[in-house]
C-alpha positions in Angstrom: 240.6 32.2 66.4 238.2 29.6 64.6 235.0 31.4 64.6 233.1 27.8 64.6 235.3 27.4 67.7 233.9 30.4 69.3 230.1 30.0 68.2 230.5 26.7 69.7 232.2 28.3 72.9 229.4 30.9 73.2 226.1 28.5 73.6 228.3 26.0 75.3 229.2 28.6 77.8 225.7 29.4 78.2 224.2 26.6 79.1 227.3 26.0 81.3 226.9 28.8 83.3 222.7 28.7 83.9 223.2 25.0 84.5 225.7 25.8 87.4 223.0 28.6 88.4 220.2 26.7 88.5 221.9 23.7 90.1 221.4 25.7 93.3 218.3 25.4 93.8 218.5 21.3 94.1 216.9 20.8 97.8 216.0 24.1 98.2 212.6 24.0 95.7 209.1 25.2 96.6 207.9 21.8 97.2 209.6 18.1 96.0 207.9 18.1 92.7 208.8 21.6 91.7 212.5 21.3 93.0 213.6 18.0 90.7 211.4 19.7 87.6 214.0 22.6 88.7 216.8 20.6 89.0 215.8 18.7 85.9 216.4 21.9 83.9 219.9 22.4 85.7 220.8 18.8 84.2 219.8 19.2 80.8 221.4 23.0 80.4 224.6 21.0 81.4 224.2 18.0 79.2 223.9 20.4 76.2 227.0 22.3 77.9 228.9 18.9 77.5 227.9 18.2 73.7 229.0 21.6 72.9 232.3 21.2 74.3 232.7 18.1 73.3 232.7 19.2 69.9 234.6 22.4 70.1 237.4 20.2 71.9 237.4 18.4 68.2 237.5 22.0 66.6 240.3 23.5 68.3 242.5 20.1 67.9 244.9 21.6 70.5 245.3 18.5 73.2 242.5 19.8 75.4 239.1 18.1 75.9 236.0 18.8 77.0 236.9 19.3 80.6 239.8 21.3 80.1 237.5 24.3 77.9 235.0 24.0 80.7 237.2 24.0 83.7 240.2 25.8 82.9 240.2 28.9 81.4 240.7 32.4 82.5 237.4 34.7 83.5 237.9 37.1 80.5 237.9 33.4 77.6 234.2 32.7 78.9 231.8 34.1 75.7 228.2 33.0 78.0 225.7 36.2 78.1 225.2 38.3 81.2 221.7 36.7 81.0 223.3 33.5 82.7 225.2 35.3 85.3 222.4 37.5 87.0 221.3 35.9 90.6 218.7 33.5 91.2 217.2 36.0 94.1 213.6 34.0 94.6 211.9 32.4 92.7 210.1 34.5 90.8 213.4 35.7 89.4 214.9 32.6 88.9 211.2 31.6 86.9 211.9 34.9 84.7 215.5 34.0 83.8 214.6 30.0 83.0 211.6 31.5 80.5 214.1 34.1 78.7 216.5 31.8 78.4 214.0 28.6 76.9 212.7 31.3 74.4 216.2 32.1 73.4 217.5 28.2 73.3 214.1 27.5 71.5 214.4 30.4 68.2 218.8 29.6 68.3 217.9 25.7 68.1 215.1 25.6 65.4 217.5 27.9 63.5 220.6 25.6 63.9 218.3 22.3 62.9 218.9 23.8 59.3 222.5 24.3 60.1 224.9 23.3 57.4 227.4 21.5 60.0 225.6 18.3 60.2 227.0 17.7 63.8 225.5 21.2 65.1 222.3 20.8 63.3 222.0 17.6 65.4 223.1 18.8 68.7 220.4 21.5 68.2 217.9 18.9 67.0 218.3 17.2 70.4 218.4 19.7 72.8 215.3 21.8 70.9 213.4 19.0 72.6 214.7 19.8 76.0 214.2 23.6 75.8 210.5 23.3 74.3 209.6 21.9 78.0 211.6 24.3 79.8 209.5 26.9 77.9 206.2 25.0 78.4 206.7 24.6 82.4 208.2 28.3 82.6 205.6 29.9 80.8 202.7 28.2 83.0 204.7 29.5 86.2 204.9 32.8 84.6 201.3 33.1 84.2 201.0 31.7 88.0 203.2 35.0 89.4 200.7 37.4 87.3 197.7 36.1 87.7 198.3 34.3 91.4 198.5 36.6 94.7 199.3 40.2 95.0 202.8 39.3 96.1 203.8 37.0 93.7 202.8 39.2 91.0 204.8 42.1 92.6 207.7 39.4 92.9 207.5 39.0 89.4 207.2 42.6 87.8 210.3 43.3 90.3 212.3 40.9 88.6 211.1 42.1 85.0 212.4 45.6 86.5 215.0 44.3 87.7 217.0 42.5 85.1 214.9 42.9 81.5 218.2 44.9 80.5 220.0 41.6 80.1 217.7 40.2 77.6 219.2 41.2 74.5 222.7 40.2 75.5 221.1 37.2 75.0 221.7 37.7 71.2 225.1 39.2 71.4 227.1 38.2 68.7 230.9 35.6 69.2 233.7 36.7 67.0 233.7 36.0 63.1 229.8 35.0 63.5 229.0 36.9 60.6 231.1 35.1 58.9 229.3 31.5 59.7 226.1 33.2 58.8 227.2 33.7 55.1 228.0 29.8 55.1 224.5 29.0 56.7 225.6 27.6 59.1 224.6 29.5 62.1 221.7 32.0 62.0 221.2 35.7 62.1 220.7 36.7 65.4 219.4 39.9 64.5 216.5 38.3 63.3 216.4 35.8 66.1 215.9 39.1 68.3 212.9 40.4 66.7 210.9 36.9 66.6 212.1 37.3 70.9 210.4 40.2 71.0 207.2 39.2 69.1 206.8 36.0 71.2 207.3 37.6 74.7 204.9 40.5 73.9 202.2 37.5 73.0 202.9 35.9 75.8 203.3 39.0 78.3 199.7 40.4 76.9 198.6 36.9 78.0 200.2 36.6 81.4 198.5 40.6 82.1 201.8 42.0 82.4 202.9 45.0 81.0 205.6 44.6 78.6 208.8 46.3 79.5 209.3 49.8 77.7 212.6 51.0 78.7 214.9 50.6 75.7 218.1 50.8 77.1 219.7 47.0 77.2 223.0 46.2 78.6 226.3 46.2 76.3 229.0 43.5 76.2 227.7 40.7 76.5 230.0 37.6 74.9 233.1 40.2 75.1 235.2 38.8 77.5 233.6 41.6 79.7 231.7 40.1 83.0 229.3 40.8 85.7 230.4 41.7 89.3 228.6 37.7 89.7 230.5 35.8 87.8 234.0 35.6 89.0 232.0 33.7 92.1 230.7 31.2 89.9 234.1 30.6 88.5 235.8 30.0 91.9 233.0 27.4 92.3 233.1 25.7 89.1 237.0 25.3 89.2 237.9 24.7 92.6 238.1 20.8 92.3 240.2 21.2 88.7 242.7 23.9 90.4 243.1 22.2 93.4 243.8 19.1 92.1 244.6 19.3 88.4 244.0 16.4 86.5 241.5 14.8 88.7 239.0 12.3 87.6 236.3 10.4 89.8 
């Protein structure tokens, strides 16, 4: 398999699946500002989704477009990262995984600006705007959990306990990666991890949370290998295409 096919594949799937996740929340927000900020997020995470696709349609060269990679493979082709898969529980949760995930989109993007494939430098280009405001609006919200009422700051260091073992699945690397690295065209991820860490220990010491000291983070992310979650997502997603194959609006 092409590995710019599956880099491609990985942050497409990504954004793909938090998009869906997030997407649930439209109607069912705090209050109406919060909810289309919310829902905002979903759109862009799917837009980027698209222009990934798009271009790994061109890749592959095989007949099948952008639809067909989202829609219509099998559970075990999707390369996204546990990360996207967990529940949205409340909404302190859902506010923990949105702020992972923009610090994440945020390190991959600046990296790929400098990519050597001019089209992925530019993808990344445009959606590094997106994902700096996704990190801006989480980050606040984050502090607002911490710093707000007992319970919400008990909401939130649940969810830290909850699901901080995903977070370096985040940086999980696709097949032949390695390989795109040596062609600068994709960055180390290695490295991206390290510059995670550093920037959510600055930002947990400024929330007044206690960063998370269990080392043990969960393996196989990008593998093929899923959560128990995911296979629910999937019926969702592809129930229009399945049922009724070929359908356009």
């Amino acid at each position: 398999m092409n590995p710019l096919y599956n880099y491609l594949l990985k942050l497409a799937d990504d954004s793909f699946i938090m998009g869906q996740r997030l997407s649930a929340w439209c109607g069912e927000g705090p209050y109406l500002e919060e909810d289309i900020a919310l829902t905002n997020i979903a759109l862009d995470e799917l837009g980027q989704a698209n222009n990934f696709y798009v271009y790994a349609s061109r890749v592959a060269d095989n007949g099948k477009n952008e639809d067909d990679i989202a829609f219509l493979r099998y559970e075990h082709e999707y390369l996204n990262a546990h990360w996207t898969e967990l529940p949205n529980e409340d909404y302190a949760q859902t506010i923990l995984k949105v702020y992972v995930f923009s610090i994440y989109q945020k390190l991959m993007y600046e990296a790929l600006s400098n990519s050597a494939d001019e089209e992925l430098s530019a993808i990344a280009q445009k959606s590094l705007k997106e994902v700096r405001y996704h990190y801006t609006h989480t980050a606040s919200w984050m502090k607002i959990f911490a710093q707000g009422t007992e319970e919400s700051r008990q909401r939130l260091e649940k969810a830290i306990e909850d699901i901080w073992e995903y977070t370096k699945g985040l940086f999980a690397k696709s097949e032949g990666e390695e390989d795109l690295v040596v062609l600068n065209i994709v960055p180390n991820v290695d490295e991206l991890y390290k510059e995670f860490v550093a920037i959510t220990e600055k930002d947990f010491k400024e929330f007044g949370l206690e960063y998370p000291s269990n080392p043990f983070m969960q393996p196989k992310s990008r593998t093929g290998y899923h959560t128990e979650y995911f296979g629910f997502i999937l019926c969702e997603l592809q129930y229009m295409q399945r049922a009724y194959p070929g359908c356009t609006w």
